[in-house]
C-alpha positions in Angstrom: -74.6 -21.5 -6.1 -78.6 -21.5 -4.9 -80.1 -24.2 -4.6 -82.7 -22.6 -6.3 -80.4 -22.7 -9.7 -81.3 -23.6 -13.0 -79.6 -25.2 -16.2 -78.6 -22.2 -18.3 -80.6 -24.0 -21.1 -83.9 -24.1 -19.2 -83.3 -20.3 -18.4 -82.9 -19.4 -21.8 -85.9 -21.4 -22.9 -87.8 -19.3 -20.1 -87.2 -15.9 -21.1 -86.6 -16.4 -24.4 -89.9 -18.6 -25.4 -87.5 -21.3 -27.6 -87.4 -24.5 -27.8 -84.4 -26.5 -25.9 -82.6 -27.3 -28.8 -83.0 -23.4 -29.9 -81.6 -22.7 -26.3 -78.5 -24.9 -26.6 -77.8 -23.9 -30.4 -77.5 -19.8 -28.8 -75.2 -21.1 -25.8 -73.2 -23.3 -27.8 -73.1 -20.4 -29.9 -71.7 -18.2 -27.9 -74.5 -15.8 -27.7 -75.6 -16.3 -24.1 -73.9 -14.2 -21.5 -74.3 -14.8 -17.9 -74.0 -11.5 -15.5 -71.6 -10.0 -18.7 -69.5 -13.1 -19.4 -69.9 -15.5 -22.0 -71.1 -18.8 -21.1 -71.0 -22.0 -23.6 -72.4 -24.6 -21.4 -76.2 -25.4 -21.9 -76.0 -26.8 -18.2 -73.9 -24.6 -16.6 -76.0 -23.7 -14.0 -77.7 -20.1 -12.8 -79.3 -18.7 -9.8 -82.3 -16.6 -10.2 -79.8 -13.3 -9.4 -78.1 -13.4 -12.1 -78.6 -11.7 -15.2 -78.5 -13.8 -18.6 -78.9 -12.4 -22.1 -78.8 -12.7 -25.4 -75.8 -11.5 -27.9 -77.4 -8.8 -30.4 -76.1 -10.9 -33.3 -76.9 -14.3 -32.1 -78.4 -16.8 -34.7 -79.6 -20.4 -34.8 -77.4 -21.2 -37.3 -75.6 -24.7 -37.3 -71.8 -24.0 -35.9 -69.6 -24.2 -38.9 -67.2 -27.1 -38.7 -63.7 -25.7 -38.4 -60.2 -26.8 -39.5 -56.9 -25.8 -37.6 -53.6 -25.6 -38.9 -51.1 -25.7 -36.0 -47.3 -25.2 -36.2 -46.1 -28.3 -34.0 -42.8 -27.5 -31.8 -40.8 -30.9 -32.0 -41.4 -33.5 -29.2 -44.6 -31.7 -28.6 -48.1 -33.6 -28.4 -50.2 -31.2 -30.9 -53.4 -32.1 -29.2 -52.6 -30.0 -26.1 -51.3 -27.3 -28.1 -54.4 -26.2 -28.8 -55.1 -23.8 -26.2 -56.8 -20.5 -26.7 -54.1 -18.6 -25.9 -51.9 -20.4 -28.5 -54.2 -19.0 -31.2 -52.2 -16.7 -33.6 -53.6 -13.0 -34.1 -52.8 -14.1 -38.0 -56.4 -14.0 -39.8 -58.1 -13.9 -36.6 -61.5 -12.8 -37.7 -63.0 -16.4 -36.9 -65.1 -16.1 -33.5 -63.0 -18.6 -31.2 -65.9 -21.0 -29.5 -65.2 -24.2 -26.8 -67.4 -26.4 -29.7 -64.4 -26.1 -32.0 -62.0 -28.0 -30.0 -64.2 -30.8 -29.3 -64.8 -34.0 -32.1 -61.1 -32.7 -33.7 -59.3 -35.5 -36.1 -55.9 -35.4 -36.7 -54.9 -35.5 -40.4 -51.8 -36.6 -41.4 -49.7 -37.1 -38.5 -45.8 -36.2 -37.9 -43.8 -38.4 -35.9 -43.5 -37.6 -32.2 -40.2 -35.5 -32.9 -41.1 -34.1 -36.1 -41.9 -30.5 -36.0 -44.0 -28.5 -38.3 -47.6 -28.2 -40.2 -50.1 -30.1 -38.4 -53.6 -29.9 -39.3 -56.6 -31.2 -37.3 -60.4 -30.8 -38.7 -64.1 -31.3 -37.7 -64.7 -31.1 -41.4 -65.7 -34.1 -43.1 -64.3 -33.1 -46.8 -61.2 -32.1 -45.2 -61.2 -35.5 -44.0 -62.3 -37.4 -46.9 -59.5 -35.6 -49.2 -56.4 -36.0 -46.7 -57.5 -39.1 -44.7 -59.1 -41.5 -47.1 -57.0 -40.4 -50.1 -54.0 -39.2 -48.6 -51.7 -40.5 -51.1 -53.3 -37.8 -53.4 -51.9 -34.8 -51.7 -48.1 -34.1 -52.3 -46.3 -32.7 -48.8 -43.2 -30.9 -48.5 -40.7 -31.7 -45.5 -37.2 -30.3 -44.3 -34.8 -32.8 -43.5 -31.8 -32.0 -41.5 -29.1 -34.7 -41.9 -25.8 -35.8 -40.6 -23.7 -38.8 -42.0 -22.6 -38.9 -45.4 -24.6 -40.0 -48.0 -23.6 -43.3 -50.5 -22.8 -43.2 -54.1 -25.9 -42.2 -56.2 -27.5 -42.3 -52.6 -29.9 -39.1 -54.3 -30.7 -41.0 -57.0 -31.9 -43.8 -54.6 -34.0 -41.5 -52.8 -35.3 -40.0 -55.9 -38.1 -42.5 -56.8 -41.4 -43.4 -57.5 -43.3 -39.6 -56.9 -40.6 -39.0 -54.0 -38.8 -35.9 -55.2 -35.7 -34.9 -52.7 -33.1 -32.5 -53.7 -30.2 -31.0 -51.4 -30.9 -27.4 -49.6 -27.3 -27.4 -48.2 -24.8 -29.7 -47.4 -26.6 -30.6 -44.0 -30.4 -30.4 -45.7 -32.8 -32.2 -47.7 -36.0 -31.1 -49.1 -38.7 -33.7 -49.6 -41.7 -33.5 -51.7 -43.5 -36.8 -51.4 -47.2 -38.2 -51.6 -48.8 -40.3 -48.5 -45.7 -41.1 -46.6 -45.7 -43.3 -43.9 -44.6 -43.2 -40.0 -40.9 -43.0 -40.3 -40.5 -43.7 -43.7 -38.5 -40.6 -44.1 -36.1 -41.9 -41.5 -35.6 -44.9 -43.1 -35.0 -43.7 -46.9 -32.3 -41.6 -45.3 -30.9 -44.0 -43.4 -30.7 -46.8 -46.6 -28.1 -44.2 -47.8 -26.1 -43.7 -45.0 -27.9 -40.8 -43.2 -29.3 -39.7 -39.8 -32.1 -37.1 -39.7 -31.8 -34.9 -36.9 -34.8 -32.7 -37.2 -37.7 -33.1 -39.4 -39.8 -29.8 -40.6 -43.2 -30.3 -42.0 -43.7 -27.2 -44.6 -46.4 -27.7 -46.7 -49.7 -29.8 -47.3 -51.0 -30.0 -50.7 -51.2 -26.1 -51.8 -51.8 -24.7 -48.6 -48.2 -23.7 -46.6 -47.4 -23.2 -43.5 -46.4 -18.8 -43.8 -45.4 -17.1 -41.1 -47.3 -19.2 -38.1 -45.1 -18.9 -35.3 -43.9 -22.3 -33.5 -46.6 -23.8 -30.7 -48.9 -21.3 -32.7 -52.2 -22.5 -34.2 -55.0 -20.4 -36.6 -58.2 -21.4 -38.1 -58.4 -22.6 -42.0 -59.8 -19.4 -44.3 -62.8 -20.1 -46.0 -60.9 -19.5 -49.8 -58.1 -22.1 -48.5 -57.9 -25.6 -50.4 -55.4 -28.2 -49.7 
């Protein structure tokens, strides 16, 4: 690079007669291309050659905060799942941009070897409803099992707001509010059982669908948990 370069902010600020913070808003943006190629660094830097411009739709609009539902693989860390090339092409109208992986909180956690819907948001509602109060949203797990289970061992797992019921004769199905790290484990093991995979399905009223494993999408605008 020159040593005649510039921050891309400053650059944009020159041609464009904004202020810094109108500069950095466009690049963070994504509306600021350098030589063709979409740059979202306000101090990535630019030699005099090269050509930057503006996007035709660009706005100084505050970015949105965004919330992603991921579909964890088991043993995975979610956090590095989210790569842009993991995104899924399901309701992919929402314009991808580096700002959106940045400041994410993870919301409702799975266990390490759990698999399943994991949802991380910039959004401080989404926070404040599955966060602060997250014994107010009922989730929906899988539970495959081996062992045999004790005498009335359903009805022991049955209580309080817990509601479990048999899928199969390997398979549970929990619906429970606010669970804690391995608390799942250790109901199943109080009657006799051993989970060997656990499948997070559903949070609140929003499902996981058809989102492929080690796939994440953004949260719709109509979507509520």
């Amino acid at each position: 690079m020159s040593d005649e370069s510039i921050r891309l902010s400053k650059r944009v600020m020159d041609e464009k007669g904004c202020s810094r913070r109108e500069a950095e808003l466009y690049i963070e943006g994504g509306f600021v291309l350098v030589d063709g190629t979409v740059v979202e660094e306000p101090g990535a830097r630019v030699a005099p050659s090269q050509a930057v411009a503006l996007a035709a739709d660009a706005t100084l609009l505050d970015i949105v905060p965004v919330t992603i539902l991921l579909n964890k693989p088991a043993g995975a860390d979610a956090l590095r799942c989210l790569v842009p090339e993991a995104r899924s092409e399901h309701a992919a109208k929402e314009r991808f941009l580096k700002r959106h992986l940045h400041n994410l909180t993870p919301v409702l956690p799975l266990d390490l070897s759990a698999s399943g819907l994991f949802v991380f948001t910039q959004d401080y509602r989404v926070i404040r409803k599955l966060v602060d109060e997250p014994g107010s949203v009922e989730q929906e797990l899988i539970v495959d099992v081996d062992g045999s289970i004790v005498d009335n061992g359903l009805a022991q797992l049955n209580q309080g707001a817990t509601k479990v019921s048999w899928q199969n004769e390997r398979r549970l199905r929990f619906a429970v509010k606010g669970p804690k790290p391995s608390q799942i484990e250790r109901m199943c093991g109080a009657v006799g059982l051993t989970p060997t995979a656990i499948r997070r399905l559903r949070i609140g009223r929003l499902s996981m669908g058809s989102l492929p494993v080690g796939q994440w999408r953004y949260l719709l605008g109509y979507e509520r948990f």
